[in-house]
C-alpha positions as CSV (number, residue, x, y, z in Angstrom):
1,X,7.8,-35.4,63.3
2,X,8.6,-34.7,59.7
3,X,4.9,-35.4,58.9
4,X,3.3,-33.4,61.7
5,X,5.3,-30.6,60.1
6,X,4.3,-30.4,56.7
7,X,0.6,-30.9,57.3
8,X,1.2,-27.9,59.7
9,X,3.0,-25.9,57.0
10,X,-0.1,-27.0,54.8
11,X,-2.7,-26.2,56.9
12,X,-1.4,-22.9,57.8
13,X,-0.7,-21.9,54.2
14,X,-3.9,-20.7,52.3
15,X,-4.9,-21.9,49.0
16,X,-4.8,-20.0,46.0
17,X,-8.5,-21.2,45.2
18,X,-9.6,-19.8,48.3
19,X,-7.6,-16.5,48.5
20,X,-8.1,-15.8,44.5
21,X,-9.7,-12.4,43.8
22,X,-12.6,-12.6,42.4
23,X,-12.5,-11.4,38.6
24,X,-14.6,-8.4,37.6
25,X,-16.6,-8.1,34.9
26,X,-15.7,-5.3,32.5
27,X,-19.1,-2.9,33.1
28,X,-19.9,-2.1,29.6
29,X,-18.7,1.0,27.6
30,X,-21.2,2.8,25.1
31,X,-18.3,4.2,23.4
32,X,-16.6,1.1,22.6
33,X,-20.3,0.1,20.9
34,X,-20.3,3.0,18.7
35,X,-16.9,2.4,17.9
36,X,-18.0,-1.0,17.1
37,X,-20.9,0.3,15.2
38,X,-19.1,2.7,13.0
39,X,-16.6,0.6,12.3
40,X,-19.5,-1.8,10.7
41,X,-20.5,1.0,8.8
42,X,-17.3,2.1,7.5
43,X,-16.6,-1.9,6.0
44,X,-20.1,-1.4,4.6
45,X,-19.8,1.3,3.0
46,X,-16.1,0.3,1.8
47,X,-17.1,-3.1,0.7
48,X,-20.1,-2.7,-0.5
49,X,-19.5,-0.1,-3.9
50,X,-16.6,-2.9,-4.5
51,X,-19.6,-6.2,-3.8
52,X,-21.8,-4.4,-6.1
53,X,-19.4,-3.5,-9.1
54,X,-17.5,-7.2,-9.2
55,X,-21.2,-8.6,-9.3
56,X,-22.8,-5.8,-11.8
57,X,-19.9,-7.3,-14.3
58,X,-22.2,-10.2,-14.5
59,X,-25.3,-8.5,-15.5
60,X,-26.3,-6.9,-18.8
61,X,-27.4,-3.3,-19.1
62,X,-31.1,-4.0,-18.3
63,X,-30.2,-5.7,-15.1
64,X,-27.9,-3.1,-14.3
65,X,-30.3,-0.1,-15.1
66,X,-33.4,-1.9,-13.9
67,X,-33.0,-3.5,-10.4
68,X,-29.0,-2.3,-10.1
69,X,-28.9,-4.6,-6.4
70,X,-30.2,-7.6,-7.6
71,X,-28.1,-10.3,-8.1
72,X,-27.1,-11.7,-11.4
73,X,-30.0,-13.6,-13.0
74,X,-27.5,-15.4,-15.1
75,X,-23.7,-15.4,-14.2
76,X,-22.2,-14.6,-17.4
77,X,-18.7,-13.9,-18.2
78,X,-18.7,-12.5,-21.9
79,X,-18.0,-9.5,-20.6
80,X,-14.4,-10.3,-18.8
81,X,-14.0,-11.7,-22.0
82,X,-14.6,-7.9,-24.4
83,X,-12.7,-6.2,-21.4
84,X,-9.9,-8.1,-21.4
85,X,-9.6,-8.4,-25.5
86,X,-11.5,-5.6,-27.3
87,X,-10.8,-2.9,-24.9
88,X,-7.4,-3.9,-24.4
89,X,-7.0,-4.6,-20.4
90,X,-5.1,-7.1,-20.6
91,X,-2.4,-4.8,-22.2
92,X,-3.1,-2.7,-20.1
93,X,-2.8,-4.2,-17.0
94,X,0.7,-5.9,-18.1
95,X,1.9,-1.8,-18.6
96,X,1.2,-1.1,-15.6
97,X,2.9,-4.0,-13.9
98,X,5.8,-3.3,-15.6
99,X,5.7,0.2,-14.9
100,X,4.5,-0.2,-10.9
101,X,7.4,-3.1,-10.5
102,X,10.2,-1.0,-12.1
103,X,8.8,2.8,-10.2
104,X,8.6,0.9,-6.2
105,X,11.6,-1.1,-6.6
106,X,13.5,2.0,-7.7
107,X,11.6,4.2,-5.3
108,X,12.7,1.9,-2.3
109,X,16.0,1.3,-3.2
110,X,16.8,5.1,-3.4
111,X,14.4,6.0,-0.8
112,X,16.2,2.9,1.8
113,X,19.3,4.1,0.7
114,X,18.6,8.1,1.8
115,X,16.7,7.4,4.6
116,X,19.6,5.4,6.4
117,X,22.2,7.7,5.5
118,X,19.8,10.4,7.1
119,X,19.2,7.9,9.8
120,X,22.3,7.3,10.7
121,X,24.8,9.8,9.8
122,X,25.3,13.0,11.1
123,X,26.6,15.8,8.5
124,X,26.5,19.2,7.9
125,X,23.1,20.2,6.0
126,X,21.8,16.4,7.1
127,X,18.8,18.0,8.4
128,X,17.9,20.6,5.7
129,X,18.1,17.3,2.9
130,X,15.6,15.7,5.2
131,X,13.1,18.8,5.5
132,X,13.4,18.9,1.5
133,X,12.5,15.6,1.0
134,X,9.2,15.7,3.4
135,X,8.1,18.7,2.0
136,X,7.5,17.4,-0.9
137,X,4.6,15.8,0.6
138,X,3.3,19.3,0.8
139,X,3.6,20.0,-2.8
140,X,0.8,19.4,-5.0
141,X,1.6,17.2,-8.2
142,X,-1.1,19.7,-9.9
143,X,1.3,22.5,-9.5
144,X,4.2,20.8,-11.0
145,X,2.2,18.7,-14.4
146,X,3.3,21.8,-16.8
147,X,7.2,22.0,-15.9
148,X,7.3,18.2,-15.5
149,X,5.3,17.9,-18.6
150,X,8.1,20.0,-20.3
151,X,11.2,18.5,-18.5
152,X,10.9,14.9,-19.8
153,X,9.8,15.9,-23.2
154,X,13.7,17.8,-23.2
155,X,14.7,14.5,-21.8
156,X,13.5,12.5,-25.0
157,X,11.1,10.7,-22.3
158,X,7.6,11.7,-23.4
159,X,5.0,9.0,-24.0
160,X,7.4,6.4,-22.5
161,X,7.5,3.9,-19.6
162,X,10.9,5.2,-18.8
163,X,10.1,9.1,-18.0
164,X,7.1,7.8,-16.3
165,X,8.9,5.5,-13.9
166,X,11.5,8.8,-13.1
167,X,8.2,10.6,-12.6
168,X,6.8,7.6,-10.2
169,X,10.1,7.5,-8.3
170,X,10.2,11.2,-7.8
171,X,6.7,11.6,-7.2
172,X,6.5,8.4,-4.1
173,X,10.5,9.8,-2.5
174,X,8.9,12.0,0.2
175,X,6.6,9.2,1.6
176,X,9.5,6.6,1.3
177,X,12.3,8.9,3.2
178,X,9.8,9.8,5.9
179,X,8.6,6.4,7.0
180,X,11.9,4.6,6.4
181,X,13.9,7.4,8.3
182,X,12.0,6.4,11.2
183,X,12.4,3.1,10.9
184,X,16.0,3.5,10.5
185,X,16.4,5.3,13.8
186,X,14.5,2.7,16.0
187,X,16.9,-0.1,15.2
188,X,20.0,-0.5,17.4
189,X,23.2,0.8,16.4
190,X,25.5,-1.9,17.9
191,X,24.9,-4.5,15.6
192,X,26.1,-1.7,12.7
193,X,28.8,-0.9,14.9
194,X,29.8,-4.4,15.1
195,X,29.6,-5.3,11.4
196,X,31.9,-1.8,10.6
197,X,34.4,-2.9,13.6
198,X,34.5,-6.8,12.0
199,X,35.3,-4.6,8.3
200,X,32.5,-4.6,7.1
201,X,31.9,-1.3,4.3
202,X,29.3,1.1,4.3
203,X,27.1,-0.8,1.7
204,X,27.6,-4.2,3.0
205,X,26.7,-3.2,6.2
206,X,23.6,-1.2,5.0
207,X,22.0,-4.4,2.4
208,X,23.3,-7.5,4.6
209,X,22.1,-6.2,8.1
210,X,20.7,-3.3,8.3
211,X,18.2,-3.5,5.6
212,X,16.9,-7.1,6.2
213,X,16.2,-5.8,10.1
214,X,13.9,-2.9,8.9
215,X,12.0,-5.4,6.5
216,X,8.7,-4.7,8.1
217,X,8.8,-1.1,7.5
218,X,10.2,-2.0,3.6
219,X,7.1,-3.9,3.3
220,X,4.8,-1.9,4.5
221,X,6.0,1.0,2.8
222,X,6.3,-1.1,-0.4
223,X,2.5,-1.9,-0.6
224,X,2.0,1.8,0.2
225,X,3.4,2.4,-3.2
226,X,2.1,0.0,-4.6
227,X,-1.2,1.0,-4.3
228,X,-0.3,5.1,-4.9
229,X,1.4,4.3,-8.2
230,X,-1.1,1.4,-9.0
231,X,-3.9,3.9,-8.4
232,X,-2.2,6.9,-10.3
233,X,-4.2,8.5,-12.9
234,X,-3.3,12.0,-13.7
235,X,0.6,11.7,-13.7
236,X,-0.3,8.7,-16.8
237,X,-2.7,10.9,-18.6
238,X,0.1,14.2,-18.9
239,X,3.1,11.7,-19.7
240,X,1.5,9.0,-21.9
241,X,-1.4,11.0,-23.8
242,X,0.1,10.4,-27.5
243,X,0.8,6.6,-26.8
244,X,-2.2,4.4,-26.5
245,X,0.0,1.2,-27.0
246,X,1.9,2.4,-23.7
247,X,-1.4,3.3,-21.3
248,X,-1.7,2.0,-18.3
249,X,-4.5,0.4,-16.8
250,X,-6.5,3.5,-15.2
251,X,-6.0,4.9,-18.8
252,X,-7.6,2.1,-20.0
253,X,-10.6,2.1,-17.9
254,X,-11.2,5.8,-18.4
255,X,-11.2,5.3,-22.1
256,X,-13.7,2.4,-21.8
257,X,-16.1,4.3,-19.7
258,X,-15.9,7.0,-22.9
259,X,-16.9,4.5,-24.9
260,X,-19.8,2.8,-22.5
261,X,-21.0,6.5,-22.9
262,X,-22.0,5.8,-26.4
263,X,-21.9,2.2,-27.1
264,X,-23.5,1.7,-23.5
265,X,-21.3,-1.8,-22.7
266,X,-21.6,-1.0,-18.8
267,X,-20.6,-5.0,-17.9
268,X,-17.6,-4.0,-19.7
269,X,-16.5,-1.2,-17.3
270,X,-17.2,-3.4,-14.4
271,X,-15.3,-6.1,-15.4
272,X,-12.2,-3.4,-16.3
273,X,-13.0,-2.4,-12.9
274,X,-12.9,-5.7,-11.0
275,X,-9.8,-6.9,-12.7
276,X,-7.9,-3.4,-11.6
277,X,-9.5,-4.0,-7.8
278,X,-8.6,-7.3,-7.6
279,X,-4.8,-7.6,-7.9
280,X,-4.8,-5.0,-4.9
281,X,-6.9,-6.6,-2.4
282,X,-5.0,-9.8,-2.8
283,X,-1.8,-7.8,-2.4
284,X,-3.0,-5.9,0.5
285,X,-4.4,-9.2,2.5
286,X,-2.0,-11.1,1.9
287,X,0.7,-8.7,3.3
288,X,-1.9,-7.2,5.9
289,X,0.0,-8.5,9.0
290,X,3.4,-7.1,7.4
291,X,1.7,-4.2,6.5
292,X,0.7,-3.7,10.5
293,X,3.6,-4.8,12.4
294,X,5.7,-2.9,10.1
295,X,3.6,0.4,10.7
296,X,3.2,-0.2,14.9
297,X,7.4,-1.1,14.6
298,X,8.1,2.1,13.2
299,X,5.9,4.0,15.4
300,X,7.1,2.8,18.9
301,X,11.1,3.1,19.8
């Protein structure tokens, strides 16, 4: 009896394989082709000025000036060689290492540290110190190169790492407090609750738990300033002018493409070039899934 029931149960219960909908095709979108198609043309166009300079570092100047997309008959690297000694990169480069390294871990630490309180705390004025800090994203650094210019030469700090680090910090706050301010307002206050009821102090409770739960918006906006002050060029040129020994490396390659101008040592420049380009694309793919989940975190609450 048992039996008869279950095959009638079975036979009256429809399979899935029969009752399964059919699955539609997606009917095809031009506009996701074009999207398709100019993203293709943007990586070509981004890829390919940075293809052709790491490869014209390989040529000499009658390659370069006579069939400029041809690859390199012979791959030779005497010019990495006069880049890196006899104009001085390799100096160069380790300034502005020093100089990037000290300006983003000051800029975060600072920029964390006003961004939570801003976050998190309510007090009078709270919102005017936030609308100071992101306007300075509105203020042009050309505005500001002759009082700056004049303000750390008062300081002692002219043609020295240290006034340009200040100048890096100050110059990268507006971007940090933004970002990190929204960062700070999408994580959950009960967990800072909790560490504050347990006894936890202000500080501990900002570097033990709250600021290892907004590390993918610290590393995101870490590489962001990275690459500003990595790339910064006119900022260098006011504060270090009158100390070659302290340049830093987009110094440097200006000064050699001066000097290509005469002495016409083009692989040279490339070579400057690649070695400045380089250190950056690692940086940025090897942190590129950081970089994203950090941004699409902040974003959404």
């Amino acid at each position: 009896m048992a039996i008869k029931t279950e095959n009638a149960k079975s036979a009256k219960t429809p399979t899935r394989a029969a009752h399964a909908a059919p699955r539609r095709r997606a009917k095809p979108n031009p506009l996701t082709g074009l999207a398709h198609a100019a993203l293709a043309l943007w990586g070509i166009i981004t890829v390919g000025p940075l293809l052709w300079t790491f490869l014209s570092s390989f040529k000499t100047n009658t390659e370069i000036f006579g069939n400029s997309w041809s690859m390199p008959q012979e791959w030779r690297a005497e010019s990495w060689g006069r880049a890196w000694e006899t104009a001085q990169v390799g100096k160069y480069l380790l300034n502005t290492v020093i100089v990037v390294s000290a300006g983003t871990f000051l800029t975060m630490l600072f920029g964390s540290m006003a961004a939570y309180v801003l976050a998190r705390y309510t007090f009078p004025g709270s919102r005017l110190v936030y609308v100071i800090f992101v306007s300075g994203l509105a203020f042009p650094v050309f505005l500001a190169l002759v009082p700056l210019f004049f303000v750390v030469r008062n300081l002692g700090l002219l043609n020295t790492h240290t006034g340009l680090v200040l100048v890096y910090v100050a110059y990268s706050m507006p971007f940090t407090v933004l970002f990190m301010t929204a960062f700070f307002r999408n994580l959950p206050t009960s967990v800072g609750e909790a560490a504050m009821i347990d006894g936890a102090s202000h500080t501990r409770t900002f570097f033990q738990i709250m600021l290892p739960m907004a590390r993918p918006g610290v590393i995101s906006i870490t590489i962001f300033n990275v690459l500003g002050q990595w790339n910064q060029y006119l900022l260098p040129l006011v504060l270090l002018a009158d100390n070659k020994e302290k340049w830093v490396i987009t110094q440097g390659i200006a000064d050699i493409s001066v000097i290509a101008g005469y002495e016409a040592d083009w692989p040279s420049l490339f070579a400057a070039l690649s070695m400045a380009i380089i250190p950056m694309i690692i940086v940025y793919v090897a942190f590129q899934r950081q970089i994203q989940s950090g941004l699409t975190s902040g974003a959404v609450k």
